[in-house]
mmCIF file of the N, C-alpha and C atoms, coordinates in Angstrom:
data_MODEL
# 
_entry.id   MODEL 
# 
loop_
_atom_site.group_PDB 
_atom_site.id 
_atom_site.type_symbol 
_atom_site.label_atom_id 
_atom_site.label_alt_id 
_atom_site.label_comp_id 
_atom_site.label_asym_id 
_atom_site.label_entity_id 
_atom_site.label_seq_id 
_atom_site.pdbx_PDB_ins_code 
_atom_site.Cartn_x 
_atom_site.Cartn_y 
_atom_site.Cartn_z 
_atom_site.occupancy 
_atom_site.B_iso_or_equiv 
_atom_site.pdbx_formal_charge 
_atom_site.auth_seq_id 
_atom_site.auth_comp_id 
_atom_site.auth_asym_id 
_atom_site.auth_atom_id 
_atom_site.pdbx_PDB_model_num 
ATOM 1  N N  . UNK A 1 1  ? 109.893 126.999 -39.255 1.00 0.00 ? 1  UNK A N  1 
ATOM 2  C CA . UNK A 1 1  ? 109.665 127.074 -37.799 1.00 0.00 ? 1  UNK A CA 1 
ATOM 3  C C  . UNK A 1 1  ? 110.469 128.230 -37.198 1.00 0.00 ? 1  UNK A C  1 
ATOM 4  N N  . UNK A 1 2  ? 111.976 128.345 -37.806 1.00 0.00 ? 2  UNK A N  1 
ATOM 5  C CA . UNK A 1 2  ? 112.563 129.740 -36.893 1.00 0.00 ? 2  UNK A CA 1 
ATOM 6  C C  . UNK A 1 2  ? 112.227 130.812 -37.688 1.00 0.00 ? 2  UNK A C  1 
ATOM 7  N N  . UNK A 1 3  ? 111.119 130.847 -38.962 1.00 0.00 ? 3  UNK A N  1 
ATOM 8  C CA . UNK A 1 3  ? 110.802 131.958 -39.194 1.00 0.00 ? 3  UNK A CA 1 
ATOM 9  C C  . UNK A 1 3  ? 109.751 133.102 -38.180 1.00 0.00 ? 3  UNK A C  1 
ATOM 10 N N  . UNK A 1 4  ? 109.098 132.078 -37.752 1.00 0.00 ? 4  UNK A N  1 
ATOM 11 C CA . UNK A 1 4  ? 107.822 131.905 -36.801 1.00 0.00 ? 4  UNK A CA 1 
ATOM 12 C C  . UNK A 1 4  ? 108.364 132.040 -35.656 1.00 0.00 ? 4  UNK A C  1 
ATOM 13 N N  . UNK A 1 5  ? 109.731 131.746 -34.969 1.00 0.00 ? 5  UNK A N  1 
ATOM 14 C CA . UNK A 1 5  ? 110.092 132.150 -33.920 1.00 0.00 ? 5  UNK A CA 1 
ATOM 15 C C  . UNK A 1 5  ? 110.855 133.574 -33.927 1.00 0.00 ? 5  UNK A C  1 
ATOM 16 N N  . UNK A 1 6  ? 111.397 133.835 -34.775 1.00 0.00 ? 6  UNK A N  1 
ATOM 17 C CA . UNK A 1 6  ? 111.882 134.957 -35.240 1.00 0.00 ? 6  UNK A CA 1 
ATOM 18 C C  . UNK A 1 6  ? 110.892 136.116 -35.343 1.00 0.00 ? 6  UNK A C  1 
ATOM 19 N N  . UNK A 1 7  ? 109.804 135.986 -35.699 1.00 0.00 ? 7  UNK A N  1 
ATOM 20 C CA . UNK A 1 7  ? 108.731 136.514 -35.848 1.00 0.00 ? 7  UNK A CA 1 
ATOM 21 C C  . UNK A 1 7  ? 107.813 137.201 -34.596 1.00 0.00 ? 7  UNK A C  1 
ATOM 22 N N  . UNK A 1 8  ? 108.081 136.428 -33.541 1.00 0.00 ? 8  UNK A N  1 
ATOM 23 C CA . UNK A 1 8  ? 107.319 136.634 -32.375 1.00 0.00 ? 8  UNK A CA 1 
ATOM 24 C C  . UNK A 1 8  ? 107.950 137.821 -31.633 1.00 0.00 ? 8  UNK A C  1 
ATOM 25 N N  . UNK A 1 9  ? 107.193 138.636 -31.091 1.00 0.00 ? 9  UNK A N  1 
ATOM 26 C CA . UNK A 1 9  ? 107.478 140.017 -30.378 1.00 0.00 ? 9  UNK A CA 1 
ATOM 27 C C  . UNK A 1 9  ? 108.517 139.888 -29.275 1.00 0.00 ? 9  UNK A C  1 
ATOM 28 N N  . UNK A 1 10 ? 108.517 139.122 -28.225 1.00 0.00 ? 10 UNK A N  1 
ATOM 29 C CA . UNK A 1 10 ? 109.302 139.211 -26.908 1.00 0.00 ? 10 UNK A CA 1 
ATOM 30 C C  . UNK A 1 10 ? 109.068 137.971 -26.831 1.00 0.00 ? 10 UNK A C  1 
ATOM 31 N N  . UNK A 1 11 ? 110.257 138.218 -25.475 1.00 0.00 ? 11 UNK A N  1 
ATOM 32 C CA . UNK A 1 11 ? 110.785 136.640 -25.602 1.00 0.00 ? 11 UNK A CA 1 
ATOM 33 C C  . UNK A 1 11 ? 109.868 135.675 -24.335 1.00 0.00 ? 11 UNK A C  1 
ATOM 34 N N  . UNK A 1 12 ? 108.590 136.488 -24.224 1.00 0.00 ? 12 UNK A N  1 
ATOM 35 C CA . UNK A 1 12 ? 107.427 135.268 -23.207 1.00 0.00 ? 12 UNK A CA 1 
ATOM 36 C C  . UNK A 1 12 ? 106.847 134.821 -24.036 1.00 0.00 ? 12 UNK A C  1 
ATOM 37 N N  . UNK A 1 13 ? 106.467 135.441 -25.674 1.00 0.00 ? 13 UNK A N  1 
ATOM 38 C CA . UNK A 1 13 ? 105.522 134.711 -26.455 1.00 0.00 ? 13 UNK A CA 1 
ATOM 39 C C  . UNK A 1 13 ? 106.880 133.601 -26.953 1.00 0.00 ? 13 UNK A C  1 
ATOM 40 N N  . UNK A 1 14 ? 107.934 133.965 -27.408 1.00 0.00 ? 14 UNK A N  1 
ATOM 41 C CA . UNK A 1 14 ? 109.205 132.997 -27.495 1.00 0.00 ? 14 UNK A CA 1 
ATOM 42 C C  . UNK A 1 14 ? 109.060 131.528 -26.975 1.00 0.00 ? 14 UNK A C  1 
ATOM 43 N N  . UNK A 1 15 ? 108.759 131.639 -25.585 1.00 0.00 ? 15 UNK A N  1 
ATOM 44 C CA . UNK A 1 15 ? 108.646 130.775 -24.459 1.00 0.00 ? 15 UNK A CA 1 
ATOM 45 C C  . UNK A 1 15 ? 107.324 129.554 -24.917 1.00 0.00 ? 15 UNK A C  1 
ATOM 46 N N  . UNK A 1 16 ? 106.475 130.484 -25.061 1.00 0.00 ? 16 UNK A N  1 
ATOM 47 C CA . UNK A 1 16 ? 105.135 130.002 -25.551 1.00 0.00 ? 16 UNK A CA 1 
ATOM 48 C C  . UNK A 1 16 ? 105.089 129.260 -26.837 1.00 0.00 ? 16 UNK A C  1 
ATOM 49 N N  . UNK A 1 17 ? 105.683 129.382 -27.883 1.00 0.00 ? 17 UNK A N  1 
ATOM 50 C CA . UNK A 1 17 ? 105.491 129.560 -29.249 1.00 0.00 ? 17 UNK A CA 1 
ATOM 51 C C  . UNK A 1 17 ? 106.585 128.133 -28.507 1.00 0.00 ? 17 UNK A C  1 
ATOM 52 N N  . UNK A 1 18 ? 107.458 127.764 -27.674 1.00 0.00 ? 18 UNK A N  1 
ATOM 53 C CA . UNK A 1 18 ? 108.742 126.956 -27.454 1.00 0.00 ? 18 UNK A CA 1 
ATOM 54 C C  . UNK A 1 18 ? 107.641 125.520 -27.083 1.00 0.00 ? 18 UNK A C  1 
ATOM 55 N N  . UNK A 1 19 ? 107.004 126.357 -26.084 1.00 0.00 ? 19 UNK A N  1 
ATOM 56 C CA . UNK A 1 19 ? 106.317 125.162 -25.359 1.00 0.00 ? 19 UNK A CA 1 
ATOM 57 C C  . UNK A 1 19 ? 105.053 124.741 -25.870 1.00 0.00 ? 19 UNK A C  1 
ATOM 58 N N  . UNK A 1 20 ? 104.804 125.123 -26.810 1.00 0.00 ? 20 UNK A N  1 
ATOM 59 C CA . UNK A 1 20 ? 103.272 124.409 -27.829 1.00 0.00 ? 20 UNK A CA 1 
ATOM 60 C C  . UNK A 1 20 ? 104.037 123.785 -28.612 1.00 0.00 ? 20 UNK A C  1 
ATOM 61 N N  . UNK A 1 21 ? 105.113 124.444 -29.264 1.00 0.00 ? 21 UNK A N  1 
ATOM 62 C CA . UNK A 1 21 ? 106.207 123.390 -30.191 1.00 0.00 ? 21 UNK A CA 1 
ATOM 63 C C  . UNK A 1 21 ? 106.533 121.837 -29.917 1.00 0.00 ? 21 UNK A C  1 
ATOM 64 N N  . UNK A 1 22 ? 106.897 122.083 -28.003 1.00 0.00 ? 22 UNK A N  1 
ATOM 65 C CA . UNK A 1 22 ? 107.448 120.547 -27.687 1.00 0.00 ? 22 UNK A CA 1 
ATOM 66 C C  . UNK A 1 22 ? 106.259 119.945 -27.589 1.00 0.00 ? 22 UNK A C  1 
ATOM 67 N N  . UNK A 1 23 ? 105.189 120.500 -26.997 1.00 0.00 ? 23 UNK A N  1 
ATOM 68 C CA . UNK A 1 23 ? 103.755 119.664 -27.081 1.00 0.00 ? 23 UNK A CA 1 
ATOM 69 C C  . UNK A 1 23 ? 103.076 118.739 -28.362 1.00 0.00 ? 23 UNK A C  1 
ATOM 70 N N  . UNK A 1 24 ? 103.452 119.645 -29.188 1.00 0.00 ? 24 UNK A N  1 
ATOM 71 C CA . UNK A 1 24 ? 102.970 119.278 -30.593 1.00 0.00 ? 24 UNK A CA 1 
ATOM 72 C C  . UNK A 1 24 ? 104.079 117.891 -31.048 1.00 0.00 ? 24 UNK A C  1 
ATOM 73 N N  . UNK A 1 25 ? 105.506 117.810 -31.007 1.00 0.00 ? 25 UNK A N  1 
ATOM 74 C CA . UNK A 1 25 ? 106.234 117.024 -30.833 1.00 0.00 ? 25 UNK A CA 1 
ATOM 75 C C  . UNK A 1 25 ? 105.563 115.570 -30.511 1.00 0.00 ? 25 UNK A C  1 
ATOM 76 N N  . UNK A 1 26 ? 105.286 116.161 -28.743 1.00 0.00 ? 26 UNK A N  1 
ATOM 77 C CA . UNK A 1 26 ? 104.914 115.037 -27.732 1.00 0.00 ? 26 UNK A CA 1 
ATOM 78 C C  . UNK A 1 26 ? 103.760 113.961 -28.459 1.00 0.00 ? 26 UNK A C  1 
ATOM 79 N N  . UNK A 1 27 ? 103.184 115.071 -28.769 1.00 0.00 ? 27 UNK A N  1 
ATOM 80 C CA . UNK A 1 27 ? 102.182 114.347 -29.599 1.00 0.00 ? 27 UNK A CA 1 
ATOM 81 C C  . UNK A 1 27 ? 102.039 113.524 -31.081 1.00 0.00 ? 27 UNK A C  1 
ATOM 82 N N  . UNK A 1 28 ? 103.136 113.609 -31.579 1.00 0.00 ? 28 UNK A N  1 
ATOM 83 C CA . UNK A 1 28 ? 103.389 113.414 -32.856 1.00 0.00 ? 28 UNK A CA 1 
ATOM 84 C C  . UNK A 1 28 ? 103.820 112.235 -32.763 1.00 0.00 ? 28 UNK A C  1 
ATOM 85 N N  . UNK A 1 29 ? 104.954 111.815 -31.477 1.00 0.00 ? 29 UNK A N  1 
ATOM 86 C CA . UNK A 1 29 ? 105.540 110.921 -31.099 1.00 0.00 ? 29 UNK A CA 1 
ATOM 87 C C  . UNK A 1 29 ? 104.626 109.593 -30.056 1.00 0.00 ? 29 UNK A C  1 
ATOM 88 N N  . UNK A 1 30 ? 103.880 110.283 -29.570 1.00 0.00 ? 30 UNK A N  1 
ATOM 89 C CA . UNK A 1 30 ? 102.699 109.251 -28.812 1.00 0.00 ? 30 UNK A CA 1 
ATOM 90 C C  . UNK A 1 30 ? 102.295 108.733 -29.590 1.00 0.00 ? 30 UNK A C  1 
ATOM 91 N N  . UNK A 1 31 ? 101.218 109.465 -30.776 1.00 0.00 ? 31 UNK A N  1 
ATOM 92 C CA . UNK A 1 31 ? 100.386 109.130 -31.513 1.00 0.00 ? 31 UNK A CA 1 
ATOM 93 C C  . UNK A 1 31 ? 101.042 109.141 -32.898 1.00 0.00 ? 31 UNK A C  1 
# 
């Protein structure tokens, strides 16, 4: 996973790549 964040150009895709992360979480944990 911090290869993939490490990986990302600037730090808005950072942000992005942060907040599909906790989503994916959210979801893991609902369902």
């Amino acid at each position: 996973a911090m290869m993939v964040l490490y990986n990302q150009p600037g730090r808005e895709t950072n942000y992005l790549w942060l907040e599909n992360l906790l989503f994916e979480l959210e979801q893991d944990v609902l369902h």
